[in-house]
C-alpha positions as CSV (number, residue, x, y, z in Angstrom):
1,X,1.2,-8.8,13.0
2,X,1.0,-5.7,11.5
3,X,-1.7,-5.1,8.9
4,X,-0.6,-2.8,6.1
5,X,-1.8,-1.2,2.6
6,X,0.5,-1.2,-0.1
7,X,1.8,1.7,-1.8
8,X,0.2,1.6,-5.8
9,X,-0.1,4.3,-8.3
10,X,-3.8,6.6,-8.4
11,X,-4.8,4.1,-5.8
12,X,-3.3,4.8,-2.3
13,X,-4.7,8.2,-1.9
14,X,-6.6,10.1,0.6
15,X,-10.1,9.0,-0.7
16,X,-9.3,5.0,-0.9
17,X,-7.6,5.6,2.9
18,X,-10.4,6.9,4.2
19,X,-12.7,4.1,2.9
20,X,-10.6,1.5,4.0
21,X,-10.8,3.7,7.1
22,X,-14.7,3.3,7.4
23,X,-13.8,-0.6,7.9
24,X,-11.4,-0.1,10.7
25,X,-8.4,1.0,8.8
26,X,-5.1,-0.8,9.1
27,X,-1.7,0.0,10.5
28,X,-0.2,1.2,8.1
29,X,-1.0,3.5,5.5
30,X,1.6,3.6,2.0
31,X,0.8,6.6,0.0
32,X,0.9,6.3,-3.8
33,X,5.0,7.0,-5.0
34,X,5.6,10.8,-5.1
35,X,8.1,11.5,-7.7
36,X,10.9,13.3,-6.1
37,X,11.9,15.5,-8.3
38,X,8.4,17.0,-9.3
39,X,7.8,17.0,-5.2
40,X,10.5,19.7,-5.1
41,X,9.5,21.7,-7.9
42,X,6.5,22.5,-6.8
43,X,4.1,21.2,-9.3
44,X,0.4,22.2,-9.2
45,X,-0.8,18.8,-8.3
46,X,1.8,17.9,-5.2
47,X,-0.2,18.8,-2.7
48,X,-2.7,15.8,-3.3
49,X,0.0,13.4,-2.7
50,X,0.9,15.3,0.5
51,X,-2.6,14.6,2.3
52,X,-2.4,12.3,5.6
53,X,-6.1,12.0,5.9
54,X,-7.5,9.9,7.5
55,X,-4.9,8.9,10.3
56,X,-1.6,11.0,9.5
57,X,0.0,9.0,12.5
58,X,0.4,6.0,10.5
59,X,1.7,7.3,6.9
60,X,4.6,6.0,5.5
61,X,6.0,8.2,2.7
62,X,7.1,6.6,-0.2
63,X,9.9,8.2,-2.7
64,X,11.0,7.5,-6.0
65,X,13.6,9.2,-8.3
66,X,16.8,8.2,-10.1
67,X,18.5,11.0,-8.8
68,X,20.4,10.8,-5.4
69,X,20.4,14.7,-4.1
70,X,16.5,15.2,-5.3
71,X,15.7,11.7,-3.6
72,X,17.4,12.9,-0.1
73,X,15.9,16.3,-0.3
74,X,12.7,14.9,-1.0
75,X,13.2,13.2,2.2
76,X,13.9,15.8,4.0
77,X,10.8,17.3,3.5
78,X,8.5,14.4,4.2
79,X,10.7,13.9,6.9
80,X,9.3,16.5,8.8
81,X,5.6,15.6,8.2
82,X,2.9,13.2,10.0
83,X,3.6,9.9,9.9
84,X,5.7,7.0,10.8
85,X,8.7,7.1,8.4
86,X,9.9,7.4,4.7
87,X,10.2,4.4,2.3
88,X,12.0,4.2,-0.9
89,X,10.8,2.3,-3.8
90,X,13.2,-0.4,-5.1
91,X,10.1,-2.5,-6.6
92,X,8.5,-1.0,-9.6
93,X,8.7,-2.3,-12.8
94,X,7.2,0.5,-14.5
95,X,9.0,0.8,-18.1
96,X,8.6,4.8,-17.9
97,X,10.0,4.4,-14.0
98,X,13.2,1.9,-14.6
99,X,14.2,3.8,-17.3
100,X,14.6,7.1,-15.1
101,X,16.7,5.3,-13.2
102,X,14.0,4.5,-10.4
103,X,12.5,2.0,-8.8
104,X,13.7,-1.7,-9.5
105,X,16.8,-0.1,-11.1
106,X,18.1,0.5,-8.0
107,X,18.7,-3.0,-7.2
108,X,20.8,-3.4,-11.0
109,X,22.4,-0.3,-10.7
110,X,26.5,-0.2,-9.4
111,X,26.2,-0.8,-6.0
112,X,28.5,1.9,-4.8
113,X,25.6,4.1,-6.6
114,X,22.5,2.7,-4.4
115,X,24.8,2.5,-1.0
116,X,24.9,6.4,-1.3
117,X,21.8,7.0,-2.0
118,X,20.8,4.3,0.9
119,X,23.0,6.1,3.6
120,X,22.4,9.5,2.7
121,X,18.3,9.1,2.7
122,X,18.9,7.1,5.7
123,X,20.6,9.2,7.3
124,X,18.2,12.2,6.9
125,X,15.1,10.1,8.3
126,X,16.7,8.9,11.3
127,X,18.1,11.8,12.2
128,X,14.1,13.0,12.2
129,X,13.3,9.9,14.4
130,X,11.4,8.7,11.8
131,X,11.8,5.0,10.5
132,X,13.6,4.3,7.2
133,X,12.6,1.8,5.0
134,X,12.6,0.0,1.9
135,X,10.3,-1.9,-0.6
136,X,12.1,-4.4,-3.1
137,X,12.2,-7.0,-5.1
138,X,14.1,-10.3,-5.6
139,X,16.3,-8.6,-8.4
140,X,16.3,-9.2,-12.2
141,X,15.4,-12.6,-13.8
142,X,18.9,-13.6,-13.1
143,X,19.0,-13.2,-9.8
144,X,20.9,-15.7,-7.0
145,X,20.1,-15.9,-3.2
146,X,23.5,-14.9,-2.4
147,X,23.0,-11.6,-4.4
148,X,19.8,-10.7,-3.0
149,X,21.1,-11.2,0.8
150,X,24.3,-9.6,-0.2
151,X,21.4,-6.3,-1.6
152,X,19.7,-7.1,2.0
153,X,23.2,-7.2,3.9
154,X,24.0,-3.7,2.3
155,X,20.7,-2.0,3.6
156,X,20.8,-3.4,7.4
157,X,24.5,-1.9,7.4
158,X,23.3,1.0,6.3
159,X,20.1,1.3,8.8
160,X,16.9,0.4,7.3
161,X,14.6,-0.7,9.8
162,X,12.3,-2.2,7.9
163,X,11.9,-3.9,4.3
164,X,9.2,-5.1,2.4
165,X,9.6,-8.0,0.2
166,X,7.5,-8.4,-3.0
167,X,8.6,-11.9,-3.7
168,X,9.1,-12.0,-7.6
169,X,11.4,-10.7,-10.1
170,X,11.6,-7.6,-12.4
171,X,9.5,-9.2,-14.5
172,X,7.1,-11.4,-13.3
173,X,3.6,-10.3,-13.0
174,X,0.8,-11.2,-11.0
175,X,-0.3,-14.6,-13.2
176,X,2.2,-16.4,-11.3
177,X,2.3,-16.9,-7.8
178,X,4.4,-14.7,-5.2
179,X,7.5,-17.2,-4.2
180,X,6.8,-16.8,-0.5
181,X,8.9,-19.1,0.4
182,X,11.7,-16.5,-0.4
183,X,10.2,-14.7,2.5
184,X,10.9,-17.0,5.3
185,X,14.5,-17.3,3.9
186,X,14.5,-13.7,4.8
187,X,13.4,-13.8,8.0
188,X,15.5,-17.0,8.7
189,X,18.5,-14.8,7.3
190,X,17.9,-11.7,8.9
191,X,17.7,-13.3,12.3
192,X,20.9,-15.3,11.8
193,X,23.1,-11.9,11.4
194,X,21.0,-10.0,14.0
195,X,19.8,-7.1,11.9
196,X,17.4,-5.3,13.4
197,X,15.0,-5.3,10.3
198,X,11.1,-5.7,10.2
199,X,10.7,-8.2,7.0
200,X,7.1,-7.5,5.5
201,X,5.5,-9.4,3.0
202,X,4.0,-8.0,-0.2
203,X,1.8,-10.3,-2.4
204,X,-0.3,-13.1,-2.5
205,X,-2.9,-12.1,0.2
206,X,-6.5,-11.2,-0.5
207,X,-8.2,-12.7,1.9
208,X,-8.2,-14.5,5.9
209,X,-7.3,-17.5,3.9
210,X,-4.0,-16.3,2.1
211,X,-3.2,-14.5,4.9
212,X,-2.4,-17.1,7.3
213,X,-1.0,-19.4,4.0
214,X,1.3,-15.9,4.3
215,X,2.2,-16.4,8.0
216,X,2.9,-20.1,7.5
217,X,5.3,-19.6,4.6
218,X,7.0,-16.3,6.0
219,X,7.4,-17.6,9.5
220,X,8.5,-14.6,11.4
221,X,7.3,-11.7,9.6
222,X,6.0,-8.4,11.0
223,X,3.5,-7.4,8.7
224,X,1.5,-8.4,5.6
225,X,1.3,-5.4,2.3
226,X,-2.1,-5.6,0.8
227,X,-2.5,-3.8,-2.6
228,X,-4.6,-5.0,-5.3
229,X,-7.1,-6.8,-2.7
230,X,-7.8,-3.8,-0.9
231,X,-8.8,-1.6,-3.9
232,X,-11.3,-4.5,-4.5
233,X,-12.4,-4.8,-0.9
234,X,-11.6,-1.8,1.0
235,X,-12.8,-4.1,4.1
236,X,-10.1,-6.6,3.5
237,X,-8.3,-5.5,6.3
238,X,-11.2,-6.1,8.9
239,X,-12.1,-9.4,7.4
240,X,-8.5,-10.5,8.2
241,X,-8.3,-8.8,11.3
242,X,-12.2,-10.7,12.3
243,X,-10.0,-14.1,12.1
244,X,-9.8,-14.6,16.0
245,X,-6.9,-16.6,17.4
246,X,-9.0,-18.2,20.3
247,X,-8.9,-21.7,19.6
248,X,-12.4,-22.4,17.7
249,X,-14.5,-21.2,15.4
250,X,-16.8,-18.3,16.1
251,X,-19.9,-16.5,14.1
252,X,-18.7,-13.1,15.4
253,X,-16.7,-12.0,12.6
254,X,-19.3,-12.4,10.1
255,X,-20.2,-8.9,8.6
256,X,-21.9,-7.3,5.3
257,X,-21.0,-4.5,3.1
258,X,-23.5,-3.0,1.6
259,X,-21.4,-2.8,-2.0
260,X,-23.0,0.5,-3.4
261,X,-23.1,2.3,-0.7
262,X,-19.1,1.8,-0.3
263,X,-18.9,3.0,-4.0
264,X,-21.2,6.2,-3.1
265,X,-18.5,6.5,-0.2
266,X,-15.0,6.0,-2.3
267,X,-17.0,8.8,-4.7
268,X,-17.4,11.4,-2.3
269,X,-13.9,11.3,-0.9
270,X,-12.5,11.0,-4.1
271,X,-14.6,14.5,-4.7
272,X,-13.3,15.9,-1.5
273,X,-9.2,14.8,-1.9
274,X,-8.8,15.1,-5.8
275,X,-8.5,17.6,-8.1
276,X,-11.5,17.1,-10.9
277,X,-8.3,16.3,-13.5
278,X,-7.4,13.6,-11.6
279,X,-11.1,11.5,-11.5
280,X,-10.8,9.7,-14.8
281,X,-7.7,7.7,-13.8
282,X,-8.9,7.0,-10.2
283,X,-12.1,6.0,-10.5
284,X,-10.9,3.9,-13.9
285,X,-8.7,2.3,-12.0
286,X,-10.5,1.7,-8.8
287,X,-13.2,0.2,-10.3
288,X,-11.1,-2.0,-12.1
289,X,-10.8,-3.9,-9.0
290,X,-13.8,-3.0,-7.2
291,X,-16.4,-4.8,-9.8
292,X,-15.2,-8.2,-9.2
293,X,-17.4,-8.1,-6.2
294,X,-21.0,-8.9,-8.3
295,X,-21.4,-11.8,-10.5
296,X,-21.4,-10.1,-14.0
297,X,-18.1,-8.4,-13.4
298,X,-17.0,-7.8,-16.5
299,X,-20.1,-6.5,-17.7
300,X,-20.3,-3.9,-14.3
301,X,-16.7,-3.0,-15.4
302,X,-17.4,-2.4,-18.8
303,X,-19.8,0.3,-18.0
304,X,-17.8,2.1,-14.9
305,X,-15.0,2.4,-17.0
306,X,-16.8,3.8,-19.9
307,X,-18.2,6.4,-17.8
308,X,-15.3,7.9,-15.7
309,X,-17.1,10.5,-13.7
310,X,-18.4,10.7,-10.5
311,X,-21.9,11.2,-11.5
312,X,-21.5,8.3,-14.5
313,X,-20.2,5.9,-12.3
314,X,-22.7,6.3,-9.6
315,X,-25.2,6.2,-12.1
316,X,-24.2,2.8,-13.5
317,X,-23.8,1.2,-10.0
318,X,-27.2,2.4,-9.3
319,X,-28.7,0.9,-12.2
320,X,-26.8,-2.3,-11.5
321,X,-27.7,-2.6,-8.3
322,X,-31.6,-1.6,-9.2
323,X,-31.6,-4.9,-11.6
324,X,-29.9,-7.2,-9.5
325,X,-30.6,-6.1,-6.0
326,X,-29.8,-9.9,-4.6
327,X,-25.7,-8.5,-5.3
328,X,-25.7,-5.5,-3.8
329,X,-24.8,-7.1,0.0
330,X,-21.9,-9.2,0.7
331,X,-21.6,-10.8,3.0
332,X,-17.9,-11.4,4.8
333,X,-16.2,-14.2,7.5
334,X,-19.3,-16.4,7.5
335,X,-18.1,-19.0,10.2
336,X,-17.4,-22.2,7.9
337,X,-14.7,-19.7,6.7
338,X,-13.0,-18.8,10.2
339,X,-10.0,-19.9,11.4
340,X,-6.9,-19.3,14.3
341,X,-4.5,-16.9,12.6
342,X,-2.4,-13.5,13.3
């Protein structure tokens, strides 16, 4: 069961890799979506999206675009880079993105439209030996079964090896649950025509809990996409990995982060990979996440976010931590908590 972090906007970069990284990593590494047509152009920033730090083996480029030739050139490039394969995003809901034509508006779009760009990508990364792959949605509000396995039928015959299935519709957010059953439906699907797809799982997992609620529901999967939970704990991956399938419950899993000195760590890289105009939106929105691990979240969140620089934000969490030292270590997998799974 492959563990995997999903690809999300100012978030999946270099610097939150490499602290996730400092926990043991995961197996798979989703970089943030790198507009295709700005990767081609050249654009003084590119180059940031481009690192593979801090395990380049297991990067999986992900594309977006509404435009078939810059997608597959796009492609090309990345193509001939580090890492496992090349994804393309059929999941974001992003007004500004589904109105270029990107994104979820693939899946709307005339089919004829998205088969080409499906084989012609595909046919590009393969013929790199790299995989090909695809991260979706269950289509609009309106959408039937039959119509999203006729969307899946149409990438197998065109030969994406793996997709990865955020189980909601265009617009749904995050206040309601992930259908998950929708998931093992896949799988059950998929294994009935004998693709040979990898179904992942995007949504609904933060913790060794939800994870194995994730397995149970999405019998057969290959992997589980963690996004928003691994911005907030960049050690989700070990505390889900720590769940040992040996049959009882064990103390060995048990571990504490030590929550400012993470912070001080997600700083420095963010220093080391970013470009100084690109600090206010990443620390803004890690921190978004990341202060729902002390009590008075809010509050913590408040002041990080008011002071988007690397020298504020250490500065706050040092003064947090300095008047309520009691928060500042967390401890993870005590053993009431463990459990047989992956």
């Amino acid at each position: 069961m492959k563990l995997i972090l999903a690809p999300m906007a100012t978030l999946t970069h270099a610097a939150l890799r490499s602290t996730i990284a400092q926990f043991g990593g995961c197996d798979e590494y989703y970089t943030e979506m790198i507009q295709a047509g700005t990767l081609l152009t050249g654009g003084p920033f590119e180059k940031y999206y481009l690192f593979t730090a801090p395990e380049s083996e297991k990067i999986v480029w992900q594309i977006t675009g509404g435009k078939i030739p810059a997608m597959v050139e796009a492609a090309k490039m990345l193509s001939q880079m580090d890492g496992i394969g090349v994804d393309i995003n059929m999941g974001c809901c992003a007004p500004d993105i589904v109105r270029a034509g990107a994104g979820i508006a693939w899946m709307l779009k005339d089919r004829r439209e998205t088969e080409e760009l499906v084989e012609q990508v595909g046919a590009v990364v393969r013929g790199a030996g790299k995989r090909f792959s695809v991260k979706l949605r269950l289509g609009d509000e309106d959408f039937t079964t039959e119509g999203f396995f006729s969307f899946v039928d149409m990438l197998a015959q065109r030969g994406v090896q793996q997709v990865a299935l955020h189980p909601r519709t265009k617009k749904e957010k995050y206040r309601r649950p992930p259908r998950l059953h929708y998931v093992g439906q896949l799988v059950k699907y998929i294994e009935e025509k004998g693709y040979a797809i990898q179904v992942v799982l995007n949504g609904g997992v933060s913790d060794g809990a939800s994870a194995k609620k994730a397995q149970e529901q999405g019998s057969g999967i290959s992997g589980i996409m963690i996004g928003r939970a691994a911005a907030q704990k960049p050690w989700v991956f070990k505390q889900i990995a720590d769940y040992r399938a040996i049959g009882q419950q064990v103390s060995s899993g048990a571990f504490t982060v030590d929550l400012l000195e993470t912070a001080r760590n997600f700083i420095e890289q963010l220093q080391h990979f970013q470009p100084q105009e690109f600090y206010k939106t990443r620390l803004q929105r890690f921190f978004a996440f990341y202060s729902d691990n002390v009590q008075f979240a809010h509050h913590l969140r408040t002041r990080l976010l008011n002071h988007p620089t690397p020298e504020g934000c250490l500065q706050q969490l040092e003064e947090y931590f300095a008047a309520a030292p009691h928060e500042r270590f967390k401890e993870e997998n005590p053993p009431h908590e463990q459990f047989n799974v992956l």
